[in-house]
C-alpha positions in Angstrom: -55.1 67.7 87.4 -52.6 67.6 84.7 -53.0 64.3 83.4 -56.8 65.5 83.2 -55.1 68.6 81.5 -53.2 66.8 79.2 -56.2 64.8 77.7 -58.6 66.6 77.1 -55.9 68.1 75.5 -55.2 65.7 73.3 -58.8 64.6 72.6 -59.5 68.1 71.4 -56.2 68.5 69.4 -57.3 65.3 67.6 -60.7 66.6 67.1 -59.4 69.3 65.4 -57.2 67.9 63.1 -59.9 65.4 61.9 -62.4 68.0 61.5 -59.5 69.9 59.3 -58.4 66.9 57.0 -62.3 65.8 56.8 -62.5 69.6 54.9 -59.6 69.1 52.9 -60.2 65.4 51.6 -63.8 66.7 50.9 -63.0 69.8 48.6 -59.9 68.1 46.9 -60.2 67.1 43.9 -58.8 63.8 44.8 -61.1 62.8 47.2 -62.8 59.4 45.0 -59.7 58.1 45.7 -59.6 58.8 49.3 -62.8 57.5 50.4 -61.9 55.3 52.8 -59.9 58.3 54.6 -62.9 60.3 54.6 -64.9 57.6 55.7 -62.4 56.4 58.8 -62.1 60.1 60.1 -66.0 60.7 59.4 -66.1 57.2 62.0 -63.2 58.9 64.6 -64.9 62.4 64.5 -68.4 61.3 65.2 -66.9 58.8 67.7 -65.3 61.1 69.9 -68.1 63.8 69.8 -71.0 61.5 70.3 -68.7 59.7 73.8 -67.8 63.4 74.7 -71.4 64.3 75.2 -72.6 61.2 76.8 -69.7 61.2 78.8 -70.5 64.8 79.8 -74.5 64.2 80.5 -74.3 60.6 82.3 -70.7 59.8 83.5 -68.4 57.4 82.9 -69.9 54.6 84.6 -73.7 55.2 83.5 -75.3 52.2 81.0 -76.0 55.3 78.1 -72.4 55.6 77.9 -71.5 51.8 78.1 -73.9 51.4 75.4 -72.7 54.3 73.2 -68.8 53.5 73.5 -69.7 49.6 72.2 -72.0 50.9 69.7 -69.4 53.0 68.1 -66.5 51.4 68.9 -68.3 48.5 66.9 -68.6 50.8 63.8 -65.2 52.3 63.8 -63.6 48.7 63.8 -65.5 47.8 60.6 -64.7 51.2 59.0 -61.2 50.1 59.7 -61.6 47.2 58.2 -63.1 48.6 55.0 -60.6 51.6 55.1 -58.0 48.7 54.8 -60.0 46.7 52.2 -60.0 50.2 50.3 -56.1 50.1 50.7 -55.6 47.1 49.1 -57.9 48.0 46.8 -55.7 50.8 45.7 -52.3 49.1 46.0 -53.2 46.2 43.7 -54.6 49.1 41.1 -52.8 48.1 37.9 -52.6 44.0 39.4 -56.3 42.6 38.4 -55.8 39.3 39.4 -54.2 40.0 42.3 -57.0 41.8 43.7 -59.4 39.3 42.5 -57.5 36.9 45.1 -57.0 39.6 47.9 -60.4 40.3 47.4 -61.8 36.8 48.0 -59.3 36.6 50.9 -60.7 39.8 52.8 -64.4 38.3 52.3 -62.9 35.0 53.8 -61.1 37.0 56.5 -64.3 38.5 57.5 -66.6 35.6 58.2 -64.0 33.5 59.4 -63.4 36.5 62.2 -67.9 36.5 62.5 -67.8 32.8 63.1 -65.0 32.7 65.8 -66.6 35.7 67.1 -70.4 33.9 67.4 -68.8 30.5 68.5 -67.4 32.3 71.7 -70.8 34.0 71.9 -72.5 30.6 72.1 -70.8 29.3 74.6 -71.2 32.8 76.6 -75.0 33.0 75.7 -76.0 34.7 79.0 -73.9 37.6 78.2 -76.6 38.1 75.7 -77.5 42.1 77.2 -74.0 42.6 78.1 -72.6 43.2 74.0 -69.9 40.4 74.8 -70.7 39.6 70.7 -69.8 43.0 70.1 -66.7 43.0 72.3 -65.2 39.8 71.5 -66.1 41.0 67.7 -64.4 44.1 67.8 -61.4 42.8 69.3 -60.9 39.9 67.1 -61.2 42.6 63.9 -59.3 44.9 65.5 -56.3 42.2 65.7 -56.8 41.3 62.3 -57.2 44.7 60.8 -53.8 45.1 62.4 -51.9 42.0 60.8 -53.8 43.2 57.7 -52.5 46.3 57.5 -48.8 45.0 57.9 -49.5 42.3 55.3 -50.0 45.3 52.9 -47.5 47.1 53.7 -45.0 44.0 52.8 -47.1 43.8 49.8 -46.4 47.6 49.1 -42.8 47.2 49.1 -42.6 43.6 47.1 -44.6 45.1 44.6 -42.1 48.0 44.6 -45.2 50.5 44.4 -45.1 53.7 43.3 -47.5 55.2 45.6 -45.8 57.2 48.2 -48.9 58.3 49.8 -50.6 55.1 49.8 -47.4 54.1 51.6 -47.5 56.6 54.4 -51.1 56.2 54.9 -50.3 52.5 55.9 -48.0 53.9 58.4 -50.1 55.7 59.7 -52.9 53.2 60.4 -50.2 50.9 61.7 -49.3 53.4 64.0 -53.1 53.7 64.8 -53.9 49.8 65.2 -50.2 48.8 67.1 -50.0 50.6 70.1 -53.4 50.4 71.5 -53.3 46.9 70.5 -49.4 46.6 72.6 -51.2 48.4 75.1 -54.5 46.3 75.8 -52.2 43.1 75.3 -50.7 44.4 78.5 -53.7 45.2 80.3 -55.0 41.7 80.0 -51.8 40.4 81.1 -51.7 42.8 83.8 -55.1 41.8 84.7 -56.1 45.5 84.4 -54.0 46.8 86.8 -53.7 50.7 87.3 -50.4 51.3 85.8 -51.8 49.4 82.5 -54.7 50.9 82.5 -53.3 54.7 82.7 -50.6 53.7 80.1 -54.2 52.7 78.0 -55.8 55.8 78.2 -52.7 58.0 77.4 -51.4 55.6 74.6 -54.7 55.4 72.2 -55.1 59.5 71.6 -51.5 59.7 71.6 -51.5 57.4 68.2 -54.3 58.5 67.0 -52.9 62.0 67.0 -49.5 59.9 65.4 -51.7 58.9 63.0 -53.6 62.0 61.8 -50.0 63.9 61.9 -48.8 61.5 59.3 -52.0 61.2 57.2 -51.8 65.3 56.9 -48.6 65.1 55.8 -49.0 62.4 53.1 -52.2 64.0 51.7 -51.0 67.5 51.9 -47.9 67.6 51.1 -47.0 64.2 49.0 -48.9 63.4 45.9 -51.2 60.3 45.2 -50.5 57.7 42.6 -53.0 59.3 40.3 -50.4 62.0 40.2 -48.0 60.0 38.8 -50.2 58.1 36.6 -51.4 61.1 35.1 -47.7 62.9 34.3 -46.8 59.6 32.7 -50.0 59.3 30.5 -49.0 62.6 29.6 -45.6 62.3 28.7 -46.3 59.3 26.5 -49.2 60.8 24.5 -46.8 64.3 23.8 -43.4 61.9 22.8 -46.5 59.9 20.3 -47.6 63.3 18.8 -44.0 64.1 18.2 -43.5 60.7 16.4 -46.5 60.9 14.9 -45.3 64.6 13.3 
């Protein structure tokens, strides 16, 4: 009764807080630049409202909810992908051609993660009605979304970039994307035993709440690159006026 307690608890604290930063990216003035945050928490809201309800109507073991949990499971993996495309995308800001590169790389990334995915599908054709494409899909972005993410967040500090927000927003999907992925590693190994499979349902909410507890901090409370940007520009057109006088 208490684990039951304690998440459903946590599924509705994280609820909550998505529903609250979704609001706040929205009416900020900032929120071009945040895109890909709005987008991944549109993803995690509508995911865990849509699996509420069919989890509340059919039951956990009914084929509407099997359906539903691969269906959006499949679309929060590729928002995560584009939410860390979107990253990179604002870390290599003021470096054109290393975007161009990183850019190419991502594209690569994908199909190259599409045709592993659709080779294993071919040799497991029968699973055809059973979304094994979708699962062995998912997973393989998922892992790769992961390594992604910590690729970019060596590339942060290398670059020495001034982006403190961008910086803890990283953090924050790493947080995200490496437990549950620690956590399903051990499930397999486990061979789905019950211990593993408790320490799975507890762990993923648990970092997704980690996550959305730093992402409200960095976009509340610390400013965005363009903040800096913009004190800069303005420091150096008031120092040419002066000059210019």
């Amino acid at each position: 009764m208490d684990s039951g307690i304690a998440s459903y608890g946590l599924q509705y604290g994280c609820i909550l807080i998505e529903a609250a930063l979704i609001i706040y990216v929205a009416r900020s003035s900032h929120r071009g630049r945040r895109g890909g945050v709005l987008l991944y928490l549109s993803c995690l809201l509508a995911t865990a409202l849509a699996r509420h309800y069919a989890l509340c109507m059919y039951g956990l073991a009914s084929w509407q909810y099997y359906n539903l949990y691969w269906t959006t499971d499949f679309l929060l993996v590729i928002s995560a992908f584009i939410l860390v495309c979107l990253f990179f995308r604002r870390g290599c800001l003021h470096e054109e051609k290393m975007w161009r590169f990183v850019r190419l790389l991502l594209v690569f990334i994908f199909v190259l993660v599409a045709g592993i995915s659709g080779l294993s599908f071919s040799h497991n054709f029968s699973h055809l009605f059973t979304f094994f494409f979708v699962v062995e899909f998912n997973q393989n972005l998922y892992f790769t979304c992961l390594v992604l993410n910590t690729l970019l967040y060596l590339l942060l500090q290398q670059i020495d970039s001034a982006d403190d927000q961008l910086g803890l927003l990283v953090c924050g999907v790493g947080i995200q994307f490496a437990g549950p992925a620690a956590t399903l590693a051990l499930v397999h190994l486990t061979t789905g035993e019950g211990f593993a499979q408790s320490l799975a349902y507890f762990t993923m909410p648990l970092c997704t709440l980690g996550m959305l507890l730093v992402w409200a901090y960095a976009i509340v409370r610390v400013p965005g690159r363009e903040v800096v940007t913009r004190s800069r520009a303005t420091v150096l057109a008031e120092v040419t006026a002066v000059l210019n006088v």
